[in-house]
C-alpha positions in Angstrom: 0.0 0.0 0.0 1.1 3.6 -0.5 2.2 5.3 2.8 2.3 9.2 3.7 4.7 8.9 6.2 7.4 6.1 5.9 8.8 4.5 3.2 9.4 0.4 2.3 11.7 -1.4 0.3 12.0 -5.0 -0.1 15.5 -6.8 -0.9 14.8 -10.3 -0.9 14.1 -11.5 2.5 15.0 -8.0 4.1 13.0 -4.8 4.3 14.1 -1.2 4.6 12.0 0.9 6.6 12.4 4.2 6.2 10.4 7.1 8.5 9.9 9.6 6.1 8.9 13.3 7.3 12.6 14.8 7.2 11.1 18.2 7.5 10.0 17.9 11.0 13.2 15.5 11.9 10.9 12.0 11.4 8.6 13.3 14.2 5.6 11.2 15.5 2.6 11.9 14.9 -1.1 10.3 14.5 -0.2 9.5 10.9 3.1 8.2 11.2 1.8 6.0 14.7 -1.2 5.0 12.3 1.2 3.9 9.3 3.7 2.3 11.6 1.4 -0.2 13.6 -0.3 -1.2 10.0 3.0 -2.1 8.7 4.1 -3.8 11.7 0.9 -6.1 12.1 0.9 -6.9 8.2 5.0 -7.6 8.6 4.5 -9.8 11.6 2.7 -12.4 8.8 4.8 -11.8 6.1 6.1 -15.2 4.2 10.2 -14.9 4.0 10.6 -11.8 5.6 13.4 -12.2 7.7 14.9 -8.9 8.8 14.0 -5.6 9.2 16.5 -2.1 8.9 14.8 0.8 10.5 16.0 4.5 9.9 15.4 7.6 9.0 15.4 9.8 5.8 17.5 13.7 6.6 19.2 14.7 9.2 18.2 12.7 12.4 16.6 9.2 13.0 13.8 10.6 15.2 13.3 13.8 17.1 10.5 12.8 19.0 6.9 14.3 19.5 5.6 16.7 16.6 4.9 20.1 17.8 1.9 20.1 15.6 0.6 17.4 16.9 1.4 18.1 20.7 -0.5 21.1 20.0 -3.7 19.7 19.2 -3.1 16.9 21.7 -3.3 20.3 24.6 -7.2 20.6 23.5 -8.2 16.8 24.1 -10.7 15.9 26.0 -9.5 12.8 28.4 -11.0 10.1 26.2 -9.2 11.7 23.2 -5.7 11.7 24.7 -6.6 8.2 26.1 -7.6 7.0 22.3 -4.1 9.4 21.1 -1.8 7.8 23.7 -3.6 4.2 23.2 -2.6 4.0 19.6 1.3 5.2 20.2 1.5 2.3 23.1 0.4 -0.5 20.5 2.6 1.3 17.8 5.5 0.1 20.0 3.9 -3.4 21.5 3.3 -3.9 17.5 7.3 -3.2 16.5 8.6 -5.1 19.7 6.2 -8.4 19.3 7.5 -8.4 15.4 9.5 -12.1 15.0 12.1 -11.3 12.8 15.7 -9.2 13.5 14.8 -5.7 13.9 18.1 -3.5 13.3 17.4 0.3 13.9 19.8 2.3 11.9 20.1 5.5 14.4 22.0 9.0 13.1 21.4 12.1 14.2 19.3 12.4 17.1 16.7 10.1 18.7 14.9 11.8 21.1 11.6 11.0 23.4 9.6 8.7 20.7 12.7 8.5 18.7 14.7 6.6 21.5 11.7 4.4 22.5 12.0 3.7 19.1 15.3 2.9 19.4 14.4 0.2 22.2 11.7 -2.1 20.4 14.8 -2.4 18.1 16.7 -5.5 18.5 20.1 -4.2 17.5 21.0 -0.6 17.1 23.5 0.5 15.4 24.6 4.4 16.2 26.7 7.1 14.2 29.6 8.6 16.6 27.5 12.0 16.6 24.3 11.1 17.2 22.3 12.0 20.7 19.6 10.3 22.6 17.4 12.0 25.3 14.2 10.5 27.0 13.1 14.0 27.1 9.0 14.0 28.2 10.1 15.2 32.1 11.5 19.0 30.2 7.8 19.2 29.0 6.2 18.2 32.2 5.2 14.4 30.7 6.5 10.8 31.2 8.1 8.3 29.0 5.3 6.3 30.1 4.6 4.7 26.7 7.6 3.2 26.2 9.3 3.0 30.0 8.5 -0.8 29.4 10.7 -1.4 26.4 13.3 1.1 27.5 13.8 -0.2 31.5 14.0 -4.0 29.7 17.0 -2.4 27.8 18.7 -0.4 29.9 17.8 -0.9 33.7 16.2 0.7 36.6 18.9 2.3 37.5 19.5 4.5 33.9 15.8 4.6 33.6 15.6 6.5 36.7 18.6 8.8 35.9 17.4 9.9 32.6 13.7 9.9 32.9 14.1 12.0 36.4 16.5 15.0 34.5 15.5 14.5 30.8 18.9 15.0 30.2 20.6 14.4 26.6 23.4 11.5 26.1 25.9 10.5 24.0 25.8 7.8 21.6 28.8 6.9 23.8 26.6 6.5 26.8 23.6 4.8 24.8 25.9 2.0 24.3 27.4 1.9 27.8 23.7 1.5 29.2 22.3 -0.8 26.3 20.6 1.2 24.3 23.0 1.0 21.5 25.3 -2.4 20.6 27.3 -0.7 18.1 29.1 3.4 17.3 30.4 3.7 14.3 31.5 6.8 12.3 28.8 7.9 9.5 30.4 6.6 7.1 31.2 3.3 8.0 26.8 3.2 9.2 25.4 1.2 6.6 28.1 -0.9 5.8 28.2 -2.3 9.9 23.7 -2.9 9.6 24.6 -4.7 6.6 27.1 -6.9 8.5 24.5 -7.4 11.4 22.0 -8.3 8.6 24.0 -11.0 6.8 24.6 -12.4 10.5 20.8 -12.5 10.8 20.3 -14.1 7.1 22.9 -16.9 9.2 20.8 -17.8 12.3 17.7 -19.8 12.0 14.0 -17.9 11.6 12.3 -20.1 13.5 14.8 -20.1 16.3 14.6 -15.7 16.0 11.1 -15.8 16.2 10.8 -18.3 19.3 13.7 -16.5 21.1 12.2 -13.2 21.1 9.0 -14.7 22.2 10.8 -16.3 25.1 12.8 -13.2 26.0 9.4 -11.3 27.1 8.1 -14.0 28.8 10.3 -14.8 31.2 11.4 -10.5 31.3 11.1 -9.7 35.0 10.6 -13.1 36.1 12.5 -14.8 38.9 15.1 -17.4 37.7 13.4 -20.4 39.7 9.9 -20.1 38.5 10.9 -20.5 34.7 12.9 -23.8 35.1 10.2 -25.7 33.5 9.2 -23.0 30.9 13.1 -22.6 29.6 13.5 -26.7 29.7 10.3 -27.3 27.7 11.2 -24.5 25.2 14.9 -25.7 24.2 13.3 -29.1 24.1 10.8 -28.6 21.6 13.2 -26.6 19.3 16.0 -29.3 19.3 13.0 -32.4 18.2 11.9 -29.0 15.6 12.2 -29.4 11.8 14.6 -26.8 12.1 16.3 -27.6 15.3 17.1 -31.2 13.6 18.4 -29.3 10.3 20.5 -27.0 12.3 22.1 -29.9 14.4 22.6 -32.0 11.5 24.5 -29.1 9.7 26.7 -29.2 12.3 27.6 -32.5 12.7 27.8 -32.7 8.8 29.9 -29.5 8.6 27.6 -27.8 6.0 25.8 -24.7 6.2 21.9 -25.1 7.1 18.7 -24.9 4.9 18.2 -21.3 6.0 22.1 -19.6 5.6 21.9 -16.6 3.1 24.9 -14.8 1.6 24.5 -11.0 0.8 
């Protein structure tokens, strides 16, 4: 389908997402929240798809909130904020719950929105330059939306620290606290996401999918009451068509049904 707000491109089993309102630095709005849920939902059940690249088109990744909208969002009534803030909290549940390799591709700035984004991303790979900010608190609101996604990431402890001041960080300091696995220099950005995606095209999609299913349900749950969960998981994926592939490639020192080359 045609899109206002963000633009797609397939390559084979990998698709390029692309937010795609550079004039107001990728900003959210009902639109782009609109766009982005219906391509997650129709992604999530997409035959082959395998890996998703998110970035954005200009000068920053994602600056956040748009003023615009922000400024219609001050003359809501409380069931129109509740309906507003409703859709942006199953834009992200929609991005995190997707079962293939999500690799956001962050320059610039991602700010508010932007680094929430940023944490529904299963790899993130950062220019040197760019800066991150959970910046709500400055306008007297809460990263409430996406505190879920970003404490799972990065911790009470940094959660509390930058929600409380707002303050600005480093792509230096995103990658200290977990927000960002990889700081590259702007140039050398797209060549480093392509090596992460032709690591992905290497691991099984089954075994992606299941994985990141497993990693939110056993999130904030104590070691001891997820013995049985963990044990019945691995077991079912080793007697799985592609558990059996896998450990037969190995034993036969050949590459699996699923390896791709890029």
């Amino acid at each position: 389908m045609a899109y206002q707000s963000i633009e797609i491109r397939r390559d084979g089993p990998v698709e390029y997402l692309t937010l795609n309102r550079p004039t107001v630095r990728n900003a959210f709005n009902e639109v782009l929240i609109a766009e982005l849920t219906m391509w997650a939902r129709e992604a999530a059940v997409t035959p082959d798809l395998r890996c998703v690249v998110v970035s954005g088109a200009g000068t920053v990744f994602c600056a956040g909130a748009d003023l615009a909208w922000m400024a219609r969002a001050s003359t809501f009534s409380h069931a129109d904020n509740l309906r507003d803030t409703t859709a942006a909290a199953e834009m992200f549940t929609a991005i995190d719950r997707l079962p293939m390799a999500v690799i956001g591709r962050v320059h610039g700035a991602a700010l508010g929105g932007g680094a929430g984004l940023a944490a529904v991303c299963d790899v993130v790979v950062s220019d040197t330059d760019a800066v991150f900010g959970f910046t709500e608190s400055k306008l007297g609101l809460i990263p409430a939306v996406i505190s879920t996604y970003v404490t799972l990431k990065i911790g009470q402890s940094a959660a509390r620290h930058l929600f409380v001041t707002g303050a600005r960080f480093s792509a230096a300091h995103a990658k200290e606290i977990g927000l960002v696995h990889e700081v590259v220099a702007a140039a050398d950005l797209d060549e480093r996401v392509a090596q992460y995606v032709r690591e992905v095209l290497t691991s099984g999609p089954g075994a992606v999918a299941e994985v990141k299913a497993l990693l939110r349900e056993i999130a904030n749950q104590p070691p001891g009451a997820l013995t049985e969960m963990t044990a019945r998981a691995l077991a079912t994926r080793r007697e799985s068509p592609e558990g059996q592939e896998g450990i037969a490639a190995f034993l036969e020192k050949r590459k699996p049904s699923w390896h791709q080359t890029r």
